[in-house]
PLY file of the C-alpha trace (Angstrom):
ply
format ascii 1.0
element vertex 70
property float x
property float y
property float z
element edge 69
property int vertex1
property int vertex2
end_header
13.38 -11.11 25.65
10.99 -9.56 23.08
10.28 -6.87 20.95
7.83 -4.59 20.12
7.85 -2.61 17.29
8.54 1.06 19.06
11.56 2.21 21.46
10.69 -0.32 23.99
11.28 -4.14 24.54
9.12 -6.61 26.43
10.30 -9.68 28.16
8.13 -12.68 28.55
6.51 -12.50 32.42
3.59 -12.33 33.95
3.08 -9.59 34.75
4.59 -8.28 31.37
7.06 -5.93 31.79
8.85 -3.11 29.13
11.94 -1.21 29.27
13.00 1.97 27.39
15.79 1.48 24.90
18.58 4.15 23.91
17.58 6.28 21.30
20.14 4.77 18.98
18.26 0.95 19.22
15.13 2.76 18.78
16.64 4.76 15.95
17.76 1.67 14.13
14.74 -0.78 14.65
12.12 2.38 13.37
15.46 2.68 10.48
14.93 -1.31 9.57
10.93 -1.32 9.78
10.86 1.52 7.59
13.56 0.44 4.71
11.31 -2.90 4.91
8.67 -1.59 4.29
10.27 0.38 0.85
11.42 -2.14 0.03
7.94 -4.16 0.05
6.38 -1.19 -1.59
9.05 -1.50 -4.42
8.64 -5.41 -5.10
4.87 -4.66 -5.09
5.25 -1.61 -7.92
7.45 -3.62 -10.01
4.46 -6.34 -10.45
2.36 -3.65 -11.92
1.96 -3.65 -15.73
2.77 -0.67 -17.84
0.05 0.42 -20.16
1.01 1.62 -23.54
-0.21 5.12 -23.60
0.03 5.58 -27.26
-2.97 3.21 -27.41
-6.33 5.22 -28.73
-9.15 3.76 -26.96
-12.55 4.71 -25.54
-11.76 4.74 -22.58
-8.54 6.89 -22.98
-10.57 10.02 -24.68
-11.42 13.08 -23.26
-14.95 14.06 -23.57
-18.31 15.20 -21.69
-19.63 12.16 -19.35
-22.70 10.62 -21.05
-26.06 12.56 -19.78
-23.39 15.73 -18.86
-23.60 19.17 -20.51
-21.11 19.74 -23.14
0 1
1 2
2 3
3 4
4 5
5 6
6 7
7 8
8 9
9 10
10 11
11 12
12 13
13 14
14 15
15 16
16 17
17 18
18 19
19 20
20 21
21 22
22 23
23 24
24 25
25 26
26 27
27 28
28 29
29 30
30 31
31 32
32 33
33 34
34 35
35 36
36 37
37 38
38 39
39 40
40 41
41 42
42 43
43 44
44 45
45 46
46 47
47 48
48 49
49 50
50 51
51 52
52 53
53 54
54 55
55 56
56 57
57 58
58 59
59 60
60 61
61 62
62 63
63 64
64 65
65 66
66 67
67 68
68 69
């Protein structure tokens, strides 16, 4: 038997057939595919570098775009 990633499961036949699941198994796989994907989101944001915000540069001021009025 498969699965799908909702509250239903598929088994392997021609024609394919589904089933509905209890709410508790659908409860728990939408639970796992969710705290998966956190927890992808969280390995992904702990790649990113910090930038030192103390750091004066051009591109860090505040001013009128170039061509703007003041």
């Amino acid at each position: 038997m498969g699965r799908l990633g909702g509250p239903v499961t598929s088994r392997r036949s021609s024609p394919q057939q589904f089933r509905a699941v209890s709410l508790v198994e659908a409860t728990e796989t939408l639970r796992d595919q969710y705290e998966g994907r956190v927890q992808r989101l969280y390995d992904a944001l702990e790649t990113i570098e910090v930038v030192d915000e103390t750091v004066d540069s051009p591109s860090r001021r505040c001013g009128p775009w170039p061509g703007g009025t003041p």
